[in-house]
DONU-173586 format. One record per residue: x, y, z of N, C-alpha, C in turn; residue in one letter; residue number from 1. Coordinates in pm, 1 decimal. Layout:
nu, nv, nw, cau, cav, caw, cu, cv, cw, loti, rofi
X, Y, Z, X, Y, Z, X, Y, Z, A, NUM
...
This chain:
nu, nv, nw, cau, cav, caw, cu, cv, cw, loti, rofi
84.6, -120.3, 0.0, 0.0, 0.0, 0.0, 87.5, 124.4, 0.0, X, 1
38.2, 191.7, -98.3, 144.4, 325.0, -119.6, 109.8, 444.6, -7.2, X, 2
-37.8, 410.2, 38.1, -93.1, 547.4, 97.1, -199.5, 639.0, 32.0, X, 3
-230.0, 629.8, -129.0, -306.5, 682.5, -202.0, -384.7, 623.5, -219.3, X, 4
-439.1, 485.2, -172.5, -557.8, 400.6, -214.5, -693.7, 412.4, -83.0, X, 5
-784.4, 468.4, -160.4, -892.5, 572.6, -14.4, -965.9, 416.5, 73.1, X, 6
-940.7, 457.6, 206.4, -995.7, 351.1, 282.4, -1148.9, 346.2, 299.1, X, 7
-1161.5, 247.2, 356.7, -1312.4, 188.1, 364.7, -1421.5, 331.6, 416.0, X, 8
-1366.0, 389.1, 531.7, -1484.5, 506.4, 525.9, -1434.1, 633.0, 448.2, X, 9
-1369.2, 631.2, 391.9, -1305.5, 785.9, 278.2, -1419.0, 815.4, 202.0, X, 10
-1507.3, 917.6, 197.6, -1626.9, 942.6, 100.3, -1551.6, 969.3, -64.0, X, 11
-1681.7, 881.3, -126.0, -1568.8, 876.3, -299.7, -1608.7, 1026.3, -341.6, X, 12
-1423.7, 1079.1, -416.7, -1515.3, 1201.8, -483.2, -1603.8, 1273.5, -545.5, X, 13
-1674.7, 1322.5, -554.1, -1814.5, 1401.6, -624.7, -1747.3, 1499.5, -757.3, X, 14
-1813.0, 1430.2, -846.0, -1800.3, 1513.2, -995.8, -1832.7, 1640.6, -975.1, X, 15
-1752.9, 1757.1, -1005.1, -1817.7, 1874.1, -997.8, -1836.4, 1968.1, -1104.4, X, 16
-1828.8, 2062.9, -1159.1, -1882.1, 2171.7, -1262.6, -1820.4, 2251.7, -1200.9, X, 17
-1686.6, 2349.7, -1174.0, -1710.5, 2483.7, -1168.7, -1748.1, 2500.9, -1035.3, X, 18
-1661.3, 2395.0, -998.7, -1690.4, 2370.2, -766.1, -1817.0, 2334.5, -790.3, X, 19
-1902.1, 2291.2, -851.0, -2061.7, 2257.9, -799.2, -2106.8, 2143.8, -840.5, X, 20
-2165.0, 2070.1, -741.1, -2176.4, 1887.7, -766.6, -2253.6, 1926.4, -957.7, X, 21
-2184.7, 1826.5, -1001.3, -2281.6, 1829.4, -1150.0, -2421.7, 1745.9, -1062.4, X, 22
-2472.7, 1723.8, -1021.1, -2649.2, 1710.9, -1002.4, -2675.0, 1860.9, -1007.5, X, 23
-2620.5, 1939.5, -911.3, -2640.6, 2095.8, -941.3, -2662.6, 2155.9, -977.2, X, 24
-2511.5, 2157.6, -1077.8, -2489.6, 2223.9, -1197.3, -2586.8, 2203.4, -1347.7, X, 25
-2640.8, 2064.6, -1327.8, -2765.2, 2036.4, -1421.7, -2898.6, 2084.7, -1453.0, X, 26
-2950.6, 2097.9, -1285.4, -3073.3, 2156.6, -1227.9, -3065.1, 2296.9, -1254.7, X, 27
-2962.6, 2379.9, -1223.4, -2946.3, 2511.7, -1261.2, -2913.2, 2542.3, -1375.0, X, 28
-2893.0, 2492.2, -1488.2, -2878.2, 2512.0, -1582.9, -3020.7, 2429.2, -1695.4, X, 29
-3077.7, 2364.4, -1634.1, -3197.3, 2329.3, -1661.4, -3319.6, 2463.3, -1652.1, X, 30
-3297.1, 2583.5, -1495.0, -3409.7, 2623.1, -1506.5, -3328.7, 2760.9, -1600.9, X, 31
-3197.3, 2785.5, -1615.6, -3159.5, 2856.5, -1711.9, -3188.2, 2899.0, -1845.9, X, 32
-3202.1, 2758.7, -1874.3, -3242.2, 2691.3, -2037.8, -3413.7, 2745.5, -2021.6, X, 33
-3460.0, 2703.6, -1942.2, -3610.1, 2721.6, -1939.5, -3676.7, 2863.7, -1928.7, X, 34
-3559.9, 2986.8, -1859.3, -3601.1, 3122.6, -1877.7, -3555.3, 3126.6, -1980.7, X, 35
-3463.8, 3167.6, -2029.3, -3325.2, 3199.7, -2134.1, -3416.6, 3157.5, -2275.6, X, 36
-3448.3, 3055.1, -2288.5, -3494.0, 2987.6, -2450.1, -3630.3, 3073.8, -2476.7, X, 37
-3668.6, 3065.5, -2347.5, -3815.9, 3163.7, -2453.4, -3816.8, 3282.7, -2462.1, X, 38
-3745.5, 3375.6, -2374.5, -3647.9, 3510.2, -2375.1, -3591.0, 3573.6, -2485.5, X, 39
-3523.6, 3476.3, -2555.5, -3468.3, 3460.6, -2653.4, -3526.2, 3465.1, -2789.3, X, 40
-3650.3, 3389.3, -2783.5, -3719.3, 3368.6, -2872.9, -3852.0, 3483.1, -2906.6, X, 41
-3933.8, 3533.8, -2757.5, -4013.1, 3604.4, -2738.2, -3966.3, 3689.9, -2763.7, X, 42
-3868.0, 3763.1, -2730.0, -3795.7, 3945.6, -2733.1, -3801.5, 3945.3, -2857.3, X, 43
-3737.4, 3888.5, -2952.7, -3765.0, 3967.5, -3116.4, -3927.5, 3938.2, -3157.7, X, 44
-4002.8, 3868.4, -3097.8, -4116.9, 3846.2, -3173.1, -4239.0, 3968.2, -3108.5, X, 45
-4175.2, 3970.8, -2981.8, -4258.7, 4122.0, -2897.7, -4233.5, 4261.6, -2971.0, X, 46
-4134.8, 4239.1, -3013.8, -4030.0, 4411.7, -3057.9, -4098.6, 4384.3, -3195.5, X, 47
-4134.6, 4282.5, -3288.1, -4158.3, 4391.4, -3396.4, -4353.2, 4328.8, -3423.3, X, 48
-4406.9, 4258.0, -3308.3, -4556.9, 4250.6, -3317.8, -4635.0, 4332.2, -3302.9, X, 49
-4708.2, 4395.4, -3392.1, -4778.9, 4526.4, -3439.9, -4948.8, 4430.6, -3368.6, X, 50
-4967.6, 4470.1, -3235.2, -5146.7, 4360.4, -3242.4, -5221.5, 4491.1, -3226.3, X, 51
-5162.1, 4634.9, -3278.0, -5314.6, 4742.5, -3236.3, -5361.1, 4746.6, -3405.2, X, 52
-5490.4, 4746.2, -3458.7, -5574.3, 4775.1, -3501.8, -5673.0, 4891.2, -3519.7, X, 53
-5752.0, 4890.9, -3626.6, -5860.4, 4971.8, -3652.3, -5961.8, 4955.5, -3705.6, X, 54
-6096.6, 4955.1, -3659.7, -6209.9, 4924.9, -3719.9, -6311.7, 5051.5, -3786.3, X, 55
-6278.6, 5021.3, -3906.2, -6388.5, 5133.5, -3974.8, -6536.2, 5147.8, -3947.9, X, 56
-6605.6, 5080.3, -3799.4, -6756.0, 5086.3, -3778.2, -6768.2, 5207.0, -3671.1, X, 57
-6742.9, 5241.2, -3566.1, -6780.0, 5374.5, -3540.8, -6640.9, 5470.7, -3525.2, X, 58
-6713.8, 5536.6, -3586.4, -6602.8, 5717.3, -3526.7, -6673.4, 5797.3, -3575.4, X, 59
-6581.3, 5923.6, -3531.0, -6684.5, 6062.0, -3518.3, -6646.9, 6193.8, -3498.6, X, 60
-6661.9, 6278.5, -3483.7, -6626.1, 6406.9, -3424.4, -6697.1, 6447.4, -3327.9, X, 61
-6642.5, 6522.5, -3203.8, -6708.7, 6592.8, -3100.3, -6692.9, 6709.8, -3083.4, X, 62
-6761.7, 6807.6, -3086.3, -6882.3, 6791.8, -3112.8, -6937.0, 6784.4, -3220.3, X, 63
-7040.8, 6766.5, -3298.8, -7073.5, 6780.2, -3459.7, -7085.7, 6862.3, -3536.9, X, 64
-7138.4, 6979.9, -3461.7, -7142.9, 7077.4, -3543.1, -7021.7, 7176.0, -3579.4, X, 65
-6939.6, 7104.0, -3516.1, -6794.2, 7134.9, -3586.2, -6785.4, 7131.3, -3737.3, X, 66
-6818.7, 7000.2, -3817.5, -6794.1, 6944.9, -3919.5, -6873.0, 7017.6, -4000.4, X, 67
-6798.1, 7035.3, -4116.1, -6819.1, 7156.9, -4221.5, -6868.7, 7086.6, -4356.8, X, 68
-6792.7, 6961.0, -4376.2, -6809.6, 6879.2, -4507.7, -6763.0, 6722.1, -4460.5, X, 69
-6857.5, 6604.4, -4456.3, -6795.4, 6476.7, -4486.1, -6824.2, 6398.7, -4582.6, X, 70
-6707.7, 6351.3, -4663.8, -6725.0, 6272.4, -4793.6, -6613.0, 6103.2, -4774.2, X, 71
-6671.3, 6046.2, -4834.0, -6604.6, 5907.3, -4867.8, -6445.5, 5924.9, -4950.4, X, 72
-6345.6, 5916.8, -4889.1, -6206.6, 5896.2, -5022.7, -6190.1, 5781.0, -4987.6, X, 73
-6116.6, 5724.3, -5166.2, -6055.6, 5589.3, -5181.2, -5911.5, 5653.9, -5253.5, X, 74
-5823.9, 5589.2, -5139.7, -5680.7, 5606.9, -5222.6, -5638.1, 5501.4, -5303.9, X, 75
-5550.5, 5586.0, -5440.1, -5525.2, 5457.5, -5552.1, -5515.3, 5313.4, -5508.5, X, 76
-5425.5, 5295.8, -5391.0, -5468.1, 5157.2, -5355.2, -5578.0, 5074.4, -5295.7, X, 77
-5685.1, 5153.2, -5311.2, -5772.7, 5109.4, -5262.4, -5792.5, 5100.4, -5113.7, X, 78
-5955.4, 5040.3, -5030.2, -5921.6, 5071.0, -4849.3, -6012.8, 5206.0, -4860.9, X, 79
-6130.0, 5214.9, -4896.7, -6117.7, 5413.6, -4889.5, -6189.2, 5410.7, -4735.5, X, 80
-6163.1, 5532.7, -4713.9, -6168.4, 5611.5, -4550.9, -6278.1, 5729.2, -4557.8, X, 81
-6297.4, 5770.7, -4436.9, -6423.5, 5890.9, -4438.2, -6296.9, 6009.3, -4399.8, X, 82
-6335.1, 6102.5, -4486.8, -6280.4, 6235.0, -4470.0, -6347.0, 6337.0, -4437.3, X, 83
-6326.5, 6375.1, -4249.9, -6376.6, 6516.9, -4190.0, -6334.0, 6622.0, -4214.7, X, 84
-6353.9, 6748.0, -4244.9, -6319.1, 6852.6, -4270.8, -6380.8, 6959.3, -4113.1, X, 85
-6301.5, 7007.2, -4083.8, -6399.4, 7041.7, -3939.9, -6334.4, 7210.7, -3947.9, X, 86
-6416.8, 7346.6, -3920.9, -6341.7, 7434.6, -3907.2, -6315.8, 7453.3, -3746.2, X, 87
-6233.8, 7544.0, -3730.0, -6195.4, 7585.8, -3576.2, -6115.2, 7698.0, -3540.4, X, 88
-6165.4, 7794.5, -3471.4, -6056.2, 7919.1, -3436.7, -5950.9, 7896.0, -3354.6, X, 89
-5870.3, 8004.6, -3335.3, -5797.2, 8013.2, -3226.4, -5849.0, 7954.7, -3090.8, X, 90
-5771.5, 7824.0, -3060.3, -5758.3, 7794.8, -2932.5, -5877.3, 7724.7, -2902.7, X, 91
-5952.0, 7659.1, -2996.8, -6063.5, 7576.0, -2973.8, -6038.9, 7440.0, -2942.3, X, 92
-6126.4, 7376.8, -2870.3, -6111.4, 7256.7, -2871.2, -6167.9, 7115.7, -2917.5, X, 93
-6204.4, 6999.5, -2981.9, -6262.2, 6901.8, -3032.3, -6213.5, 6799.8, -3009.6, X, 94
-6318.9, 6681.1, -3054.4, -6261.7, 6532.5, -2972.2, -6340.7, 6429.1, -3125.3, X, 95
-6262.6, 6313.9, -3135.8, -6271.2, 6260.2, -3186.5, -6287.3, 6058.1, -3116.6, X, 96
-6395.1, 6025.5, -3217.4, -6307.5, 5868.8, -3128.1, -6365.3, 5725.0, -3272.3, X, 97
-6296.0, 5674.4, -3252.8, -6303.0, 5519.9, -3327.6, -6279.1, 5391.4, -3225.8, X, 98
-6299.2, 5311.6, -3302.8, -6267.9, 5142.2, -3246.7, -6123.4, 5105.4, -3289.8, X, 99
-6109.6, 5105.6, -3175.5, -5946.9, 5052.6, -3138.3, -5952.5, 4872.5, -3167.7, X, 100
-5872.5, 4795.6, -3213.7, -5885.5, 4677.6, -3228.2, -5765.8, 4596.4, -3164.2, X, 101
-5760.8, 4508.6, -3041.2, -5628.3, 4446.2, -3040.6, -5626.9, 4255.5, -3097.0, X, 102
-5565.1, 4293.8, -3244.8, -5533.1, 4178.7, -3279.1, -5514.1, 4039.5, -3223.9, X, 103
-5412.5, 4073.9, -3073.6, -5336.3, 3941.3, -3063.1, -5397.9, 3893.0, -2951.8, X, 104
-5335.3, 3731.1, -2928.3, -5425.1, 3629.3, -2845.1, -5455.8, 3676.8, -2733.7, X, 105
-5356.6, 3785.9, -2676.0, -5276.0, 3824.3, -2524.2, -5363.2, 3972.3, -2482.1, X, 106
-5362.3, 4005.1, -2365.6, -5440.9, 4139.5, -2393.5, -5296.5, 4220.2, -2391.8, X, 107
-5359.4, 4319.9, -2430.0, -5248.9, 4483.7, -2456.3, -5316.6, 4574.7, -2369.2, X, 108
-5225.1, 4651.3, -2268.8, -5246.5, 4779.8, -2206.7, -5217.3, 4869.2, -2276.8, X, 109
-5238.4, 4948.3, -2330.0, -5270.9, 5100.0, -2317.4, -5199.2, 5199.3, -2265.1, X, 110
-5092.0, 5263.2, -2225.9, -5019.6, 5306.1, -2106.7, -5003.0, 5460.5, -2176.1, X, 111
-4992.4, 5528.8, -2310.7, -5011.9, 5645.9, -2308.6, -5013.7, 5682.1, -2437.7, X, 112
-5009.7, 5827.1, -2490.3, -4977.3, 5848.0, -2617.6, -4921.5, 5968.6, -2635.4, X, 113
-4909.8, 5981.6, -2764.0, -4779.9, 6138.6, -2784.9, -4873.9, 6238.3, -2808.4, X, 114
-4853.8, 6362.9, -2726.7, -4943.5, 6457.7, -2766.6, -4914.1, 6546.6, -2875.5, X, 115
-4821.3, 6489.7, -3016.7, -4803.4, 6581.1, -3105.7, -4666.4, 6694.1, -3066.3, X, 116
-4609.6, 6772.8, -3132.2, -4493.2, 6796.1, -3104.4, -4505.0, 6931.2, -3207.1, X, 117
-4631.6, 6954.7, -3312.3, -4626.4, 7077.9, -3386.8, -4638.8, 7186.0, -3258.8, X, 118
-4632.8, 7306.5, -3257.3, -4633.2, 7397.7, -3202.3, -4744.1, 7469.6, -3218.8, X, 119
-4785.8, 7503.5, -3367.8, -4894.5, 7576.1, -3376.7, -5026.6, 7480.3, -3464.2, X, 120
-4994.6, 7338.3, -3435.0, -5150.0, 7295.8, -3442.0, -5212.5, 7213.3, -3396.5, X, 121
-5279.8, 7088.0, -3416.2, -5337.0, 7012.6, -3297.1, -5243.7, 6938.1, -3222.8, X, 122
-5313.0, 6930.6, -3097.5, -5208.2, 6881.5, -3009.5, -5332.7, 6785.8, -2914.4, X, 123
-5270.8, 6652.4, -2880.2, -5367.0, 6561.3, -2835.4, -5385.9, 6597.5, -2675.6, X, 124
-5496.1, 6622.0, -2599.6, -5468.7, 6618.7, -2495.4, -5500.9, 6546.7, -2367.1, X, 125
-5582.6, 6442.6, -2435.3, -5641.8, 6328.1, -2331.8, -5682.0, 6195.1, -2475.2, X, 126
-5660.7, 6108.7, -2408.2, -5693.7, 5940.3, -2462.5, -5758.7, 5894.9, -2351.5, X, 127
-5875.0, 5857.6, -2372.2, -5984.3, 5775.7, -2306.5, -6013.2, 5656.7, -2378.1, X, 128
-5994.4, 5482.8, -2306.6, -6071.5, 5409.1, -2382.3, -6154.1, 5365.9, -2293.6, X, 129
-6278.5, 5234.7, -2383.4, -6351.5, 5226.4, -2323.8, -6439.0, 5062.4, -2371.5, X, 130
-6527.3, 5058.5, -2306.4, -6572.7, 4959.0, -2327.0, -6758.5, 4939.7, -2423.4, X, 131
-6729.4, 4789.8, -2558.8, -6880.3, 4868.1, -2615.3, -6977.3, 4801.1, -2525.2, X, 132
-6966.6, 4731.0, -2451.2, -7057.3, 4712.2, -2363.4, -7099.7, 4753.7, -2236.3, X, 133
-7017.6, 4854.0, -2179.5, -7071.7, 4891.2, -2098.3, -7108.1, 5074.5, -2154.9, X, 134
-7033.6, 5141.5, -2264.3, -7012.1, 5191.6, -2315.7, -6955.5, 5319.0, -2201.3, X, 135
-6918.1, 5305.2, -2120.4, -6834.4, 5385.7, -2019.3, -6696.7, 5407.3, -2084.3, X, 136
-6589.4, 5514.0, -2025.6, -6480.2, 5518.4, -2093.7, -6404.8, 5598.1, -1965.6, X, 137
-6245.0, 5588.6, -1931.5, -6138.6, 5560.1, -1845.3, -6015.5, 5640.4, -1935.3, X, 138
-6006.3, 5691.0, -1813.7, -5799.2, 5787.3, -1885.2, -5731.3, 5644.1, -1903.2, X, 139
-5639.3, 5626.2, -1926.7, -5503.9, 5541.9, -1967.4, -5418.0, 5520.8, -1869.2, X, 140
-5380.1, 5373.3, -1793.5, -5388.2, 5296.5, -1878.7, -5526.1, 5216.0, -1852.7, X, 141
-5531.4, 5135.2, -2022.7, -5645.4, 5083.1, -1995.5, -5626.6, 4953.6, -2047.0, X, 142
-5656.4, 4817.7, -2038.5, -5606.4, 4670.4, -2091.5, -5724.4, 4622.8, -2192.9, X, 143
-5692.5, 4562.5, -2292.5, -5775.2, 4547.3, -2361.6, -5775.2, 4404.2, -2435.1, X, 144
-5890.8, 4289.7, -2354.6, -5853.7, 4187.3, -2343.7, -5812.7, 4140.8, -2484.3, X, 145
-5811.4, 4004.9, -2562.9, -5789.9, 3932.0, -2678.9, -5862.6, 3964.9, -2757.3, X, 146
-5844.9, 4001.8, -2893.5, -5918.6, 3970.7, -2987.5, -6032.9, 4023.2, -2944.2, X, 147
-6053.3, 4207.5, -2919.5, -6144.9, 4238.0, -2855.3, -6178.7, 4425.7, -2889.1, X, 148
-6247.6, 4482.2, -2916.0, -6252.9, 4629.5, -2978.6, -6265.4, 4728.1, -2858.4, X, 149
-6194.9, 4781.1, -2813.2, -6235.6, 4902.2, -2741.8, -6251.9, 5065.4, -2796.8, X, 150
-6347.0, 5117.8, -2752.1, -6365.7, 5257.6, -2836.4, -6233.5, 5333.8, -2770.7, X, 151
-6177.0, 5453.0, -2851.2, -6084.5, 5545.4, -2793.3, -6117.4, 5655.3, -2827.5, X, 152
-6178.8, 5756.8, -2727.2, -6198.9, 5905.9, -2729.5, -6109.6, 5970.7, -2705.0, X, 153
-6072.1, 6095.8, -2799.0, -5960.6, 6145.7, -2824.6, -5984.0, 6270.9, -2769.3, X, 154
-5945.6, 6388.7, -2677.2, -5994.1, 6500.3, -2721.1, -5840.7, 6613.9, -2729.5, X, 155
-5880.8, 6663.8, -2824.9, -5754.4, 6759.6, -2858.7, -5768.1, 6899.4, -2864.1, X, 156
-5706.6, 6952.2, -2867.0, -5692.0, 7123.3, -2841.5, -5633.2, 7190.3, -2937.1, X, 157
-5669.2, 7300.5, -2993.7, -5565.2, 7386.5, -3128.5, -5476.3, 7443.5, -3040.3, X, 158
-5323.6, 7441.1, -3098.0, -5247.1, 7589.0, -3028.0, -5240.8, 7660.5, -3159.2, X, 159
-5205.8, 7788.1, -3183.3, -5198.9, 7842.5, -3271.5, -5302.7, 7898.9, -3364.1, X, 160
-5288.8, 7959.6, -3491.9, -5372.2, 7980.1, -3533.6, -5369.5, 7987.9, -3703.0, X, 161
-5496.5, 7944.8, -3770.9, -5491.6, 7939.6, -3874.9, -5614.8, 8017.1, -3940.1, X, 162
-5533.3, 8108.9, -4078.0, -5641.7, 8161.9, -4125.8, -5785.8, 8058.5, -4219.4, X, 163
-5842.1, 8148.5, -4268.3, -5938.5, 8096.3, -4319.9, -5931.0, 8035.8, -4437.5, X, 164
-5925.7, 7912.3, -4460.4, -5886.2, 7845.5, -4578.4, -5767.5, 7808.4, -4594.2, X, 165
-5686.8, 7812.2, -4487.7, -5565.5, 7749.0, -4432.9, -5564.3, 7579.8, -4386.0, X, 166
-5485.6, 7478.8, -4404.4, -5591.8, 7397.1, -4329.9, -5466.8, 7277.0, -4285.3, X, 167
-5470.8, 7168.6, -4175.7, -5371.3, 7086.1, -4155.4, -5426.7, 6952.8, -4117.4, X, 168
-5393.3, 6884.8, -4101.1, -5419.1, 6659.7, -4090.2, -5400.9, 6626.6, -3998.0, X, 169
-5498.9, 6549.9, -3945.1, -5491.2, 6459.0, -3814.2, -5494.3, 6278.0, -3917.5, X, 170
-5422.6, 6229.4, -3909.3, -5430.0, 6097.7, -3971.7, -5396.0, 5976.9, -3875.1, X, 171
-5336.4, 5985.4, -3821.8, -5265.6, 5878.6, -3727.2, -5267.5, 5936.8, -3584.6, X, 172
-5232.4, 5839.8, -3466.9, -5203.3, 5849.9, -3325.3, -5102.0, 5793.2, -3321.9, X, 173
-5069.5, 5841.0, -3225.1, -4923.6, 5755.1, -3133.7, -4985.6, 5727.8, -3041.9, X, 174
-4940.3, 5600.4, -2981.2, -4984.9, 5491.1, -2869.2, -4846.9, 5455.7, -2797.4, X, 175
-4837.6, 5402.9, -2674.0, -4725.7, 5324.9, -2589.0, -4829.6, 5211.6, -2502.8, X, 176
-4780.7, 5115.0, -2522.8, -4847.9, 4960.3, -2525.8, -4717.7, 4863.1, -2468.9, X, 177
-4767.3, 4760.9, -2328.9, -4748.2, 4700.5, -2327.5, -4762.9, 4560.6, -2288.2, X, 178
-4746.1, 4458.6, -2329.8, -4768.6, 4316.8, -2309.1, -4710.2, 4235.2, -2213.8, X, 179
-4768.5, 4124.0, -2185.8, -4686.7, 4074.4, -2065.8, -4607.1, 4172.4, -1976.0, X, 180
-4664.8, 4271.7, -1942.9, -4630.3, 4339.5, -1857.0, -4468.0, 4399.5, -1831.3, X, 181
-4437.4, 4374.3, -1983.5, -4289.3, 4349.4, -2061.3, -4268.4, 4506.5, -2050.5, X, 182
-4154.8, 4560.0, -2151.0, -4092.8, 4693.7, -2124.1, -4231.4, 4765.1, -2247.2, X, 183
-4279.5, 4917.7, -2249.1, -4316.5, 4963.0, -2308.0, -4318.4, 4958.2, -2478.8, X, 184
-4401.4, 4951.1, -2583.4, -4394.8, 5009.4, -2708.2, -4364.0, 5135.1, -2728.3, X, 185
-4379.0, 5169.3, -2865.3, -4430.2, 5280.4, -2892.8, -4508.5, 5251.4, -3068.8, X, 186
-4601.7, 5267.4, -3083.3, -4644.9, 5293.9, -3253.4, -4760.1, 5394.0, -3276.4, X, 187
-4726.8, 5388.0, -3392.0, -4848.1, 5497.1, -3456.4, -4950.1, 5457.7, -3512.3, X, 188
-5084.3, 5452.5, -3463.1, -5199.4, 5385.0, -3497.0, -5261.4, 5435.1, -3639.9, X, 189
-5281.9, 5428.1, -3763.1, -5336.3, 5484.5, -3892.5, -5532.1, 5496.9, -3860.5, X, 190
-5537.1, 5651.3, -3843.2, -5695.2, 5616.3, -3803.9, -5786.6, 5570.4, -3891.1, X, 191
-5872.8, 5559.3, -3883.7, -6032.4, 5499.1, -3995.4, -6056.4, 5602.8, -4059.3, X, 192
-6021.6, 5751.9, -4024.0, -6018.5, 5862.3, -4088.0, -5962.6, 5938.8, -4108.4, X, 193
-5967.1, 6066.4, -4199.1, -5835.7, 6185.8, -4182.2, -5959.1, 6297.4, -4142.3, X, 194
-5872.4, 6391.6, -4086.5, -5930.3, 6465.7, -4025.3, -5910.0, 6608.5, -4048.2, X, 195
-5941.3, 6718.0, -4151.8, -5893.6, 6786.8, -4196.1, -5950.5, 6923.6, -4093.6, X, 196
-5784.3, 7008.5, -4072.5, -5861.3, 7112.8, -3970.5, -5835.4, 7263.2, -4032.1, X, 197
-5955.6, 7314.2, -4067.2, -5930.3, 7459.0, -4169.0, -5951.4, 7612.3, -4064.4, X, 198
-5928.6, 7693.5, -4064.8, -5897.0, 7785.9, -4017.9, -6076.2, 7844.0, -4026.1, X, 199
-6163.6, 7885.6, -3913.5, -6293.0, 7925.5, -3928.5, -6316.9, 8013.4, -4013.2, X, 200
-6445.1, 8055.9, -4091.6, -6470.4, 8126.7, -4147.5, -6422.7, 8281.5, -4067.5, X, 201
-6364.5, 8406.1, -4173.5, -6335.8, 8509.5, -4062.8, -6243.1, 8526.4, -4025.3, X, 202
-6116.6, 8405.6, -3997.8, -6028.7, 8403.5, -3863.1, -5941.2, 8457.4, -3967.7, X, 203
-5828.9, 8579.9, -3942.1, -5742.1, 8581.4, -3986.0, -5627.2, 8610.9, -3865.6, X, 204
-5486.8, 8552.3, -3900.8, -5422.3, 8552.9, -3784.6, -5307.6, 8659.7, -3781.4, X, 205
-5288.4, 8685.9, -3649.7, -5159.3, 8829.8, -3642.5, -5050.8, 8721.1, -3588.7, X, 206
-4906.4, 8670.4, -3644.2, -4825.6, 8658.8, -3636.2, -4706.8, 8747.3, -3555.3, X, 207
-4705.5, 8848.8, -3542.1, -4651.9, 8947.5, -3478.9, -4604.7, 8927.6, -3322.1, X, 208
């Protein structure tokens, strides 16, 4: 006997990983694999899944007698949309709303939107959605279960001013949305309508 041969109670050595029994090192790298793989897989499919929508059955202007002219356009590609023409003076205010649609299986919150960034023309100043069945409606955020329409009342404010027969586009929103309770979106919703805003009969503006 040389001295190196382990006696009857000597515990046999334990395989390890990186100092850690491999039974361990397996289990932890088992629940690794199990966050990590769908992490992996989910993050690019979250970052470029577009699930907000639009339904061309209600929208509107608030109040109505805003609206000056509404007619049907179809752009060359076809899809046509209702086109508002609404006048408005200095510093007036109006609200708009449509059916919001969320595409995907999962619900989507709601968490805010951009109030525009022109200086001298509409500028968004509240997002309300809501529900068509109870037909009640809530500031932001608001969740909006699967495969399910919620209305969104818009109401916005002029800064600035435009003369008469002057006129500028409301076409799209910005939205911030998020899922699984994951990090924020951001996109721009294409509305069911355009919204054309002309300077009131009368109004002419001092720049000065």
């Amino acid at each position: 006997m040389d001295g190196t041969t382990a006696g009857p109670n000597r515990e046999p050595a334990r395989l390890t990983v990186g100092g850690i029994p491999r039974r361990r090192a397996i289990w932890i790298g088992s629940i690794l694999a199990a966050v990590l793989v769908p992490t992996a897989v989910l993050g690019p499919w979250l970052a470029n899944f577009e699930p907000l929508g639009v339904d061309g059955g209600g929208m509107g202007i608030r109040p109505p007698h805003l609206v000056v002219e509404q007619f049907d356009a179809t752009p060359p590609r076809g899809g046509g949309f209702v086109q508002y023409r609404i006048a408005l003076g200095p510093g007036e205010r109006f609200g708009f709303f449509f059916d919001l649609h969320n595409d995907s299986p999962f619900p989507v919150t709601l968490t805010g939107f951009d109030p525009g960034a022109v200086p001298w023309g509409p500028r968004i100043l509240e997002v309300r959605a809501g529900s068509r069945t109870h037909g009640a409606s809530s500031p932001l955020p608001y969740t909006i279960p699967p495969h399910t329409y919620a209305p969104l009342f818009v109401r916005a404010g002029f800064r600035g001013c435009l003369d008469e027969g002057v006129s500028t586009f409301i076409g799209d929103l910005g939205l911030t949305f998020r899922m699984f309770g994951l990090v924020e979106r951001h996109t721009r919703v294409l509305l069911p309508m355009t919204i054309e805003i002309v300077g009131a009969p009368g109004v002419r503006c001092s720049y000065s």
